[in-house]
N, C-alpha and C positions, 0 to 999 in steps of 0.2 A: 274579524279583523285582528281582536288582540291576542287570541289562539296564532295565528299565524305571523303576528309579530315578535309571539313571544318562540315559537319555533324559527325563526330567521335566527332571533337572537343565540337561542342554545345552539343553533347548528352553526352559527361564526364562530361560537366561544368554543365549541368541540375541536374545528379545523383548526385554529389559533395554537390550542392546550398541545392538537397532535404533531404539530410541526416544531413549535416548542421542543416538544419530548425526544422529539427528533434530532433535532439540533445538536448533536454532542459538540464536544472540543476536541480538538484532535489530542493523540496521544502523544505526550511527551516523552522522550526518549533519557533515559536516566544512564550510568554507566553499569551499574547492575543490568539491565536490561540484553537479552539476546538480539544481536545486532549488527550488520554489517555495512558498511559504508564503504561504497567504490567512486570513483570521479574521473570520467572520460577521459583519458588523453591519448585521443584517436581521429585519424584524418581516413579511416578506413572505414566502407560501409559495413560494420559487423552488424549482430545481432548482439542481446546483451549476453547472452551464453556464449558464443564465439569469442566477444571479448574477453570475457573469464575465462577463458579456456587458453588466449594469448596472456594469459600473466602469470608467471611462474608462481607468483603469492597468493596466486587462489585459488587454480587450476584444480589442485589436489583439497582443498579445502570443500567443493562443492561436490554435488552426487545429484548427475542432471537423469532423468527419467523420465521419456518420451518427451521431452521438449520441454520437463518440468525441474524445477528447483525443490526438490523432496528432502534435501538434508544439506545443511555447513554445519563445517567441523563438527560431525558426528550428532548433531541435534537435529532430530527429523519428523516430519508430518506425523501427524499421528495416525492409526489405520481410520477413525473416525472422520476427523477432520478439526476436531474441537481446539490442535493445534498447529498451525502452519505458518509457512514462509509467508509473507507478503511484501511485495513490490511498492515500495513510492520514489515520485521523479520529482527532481528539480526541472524536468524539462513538461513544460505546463499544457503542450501541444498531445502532449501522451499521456499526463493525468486527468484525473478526476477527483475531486475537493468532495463531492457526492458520495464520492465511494468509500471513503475515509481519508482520513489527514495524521499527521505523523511530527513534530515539533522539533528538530532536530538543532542544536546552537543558535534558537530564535529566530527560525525560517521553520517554515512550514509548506509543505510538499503532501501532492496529494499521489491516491493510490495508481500504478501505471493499467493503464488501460488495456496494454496488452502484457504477453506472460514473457519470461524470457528471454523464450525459444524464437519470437516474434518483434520482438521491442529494440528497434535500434538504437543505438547509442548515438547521443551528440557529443562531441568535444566539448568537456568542461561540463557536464551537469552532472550530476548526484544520481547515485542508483541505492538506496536504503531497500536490504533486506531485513525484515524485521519480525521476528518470530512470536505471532500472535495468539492468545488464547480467543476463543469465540462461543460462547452460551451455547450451546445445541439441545 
């Protein structure tokens, strides 16, 4: 019985330690940081590349590749992956807090759930591209 209380014990404190470790905080976004920030203002059902593609101020700034966001202004994926674009939404129906979180003027927005080429745009939310390094 104390074998087996004492394994309950270690295996709560394990699951506890691992979700803990887990837990980060999302990334705060500094102005050093590679970064861009777009904000719906649209009554049209686009996709979010559709809509960059109607804005003459970004239009040319991005480099879409099969339905993907692979480079703004000249800074791009890496062949690895170790660094890339990634997507967060002020629109909470299309993020994910899970996926990562992103800290933007003390709102906090999580990652879009879908890519671009897929992800519609609402009027008035936030669309943060935000060029991330990743451990590999």
């Amino acid at each position: 019985m104390k074998k087996l209380a004492t394994f309950l014990l270690v295996f709560t404190l394990s699951v506890c330690a691992l979700f803990v470790g887990c837990n980060k905080d999302p990334l705060v976004l500094k102005e050093s940081d590679n970064f861009v920030v777009i904000t719906a203002d649209t009554s049209e059902d686009l996709t979010l590349i559709e809509y960059i593609n109607s804005l003459d101020e970004y239009k040319d700034m991005f480099v879409i590749e099969n339905g993907m966001v692979t480079s703004i202004d000249g800074v791009s994926n890496t062949a690895n992956w170790s660094h890339s674009w990634m997507i967060y939404t002020s629109d909470s129906e299309m993020a994910n807090t899970g996926w990562g979180e992103v800290e933007y003027k003390g709102n906090v927005y999580g990652s879009a759930i879908l890519g671009a080429s897929e992800l519609k745009v609402k009027n008035g939310c936030l669309y943060i591209f935000v060029y991330q390094s990743f451990n590999l």
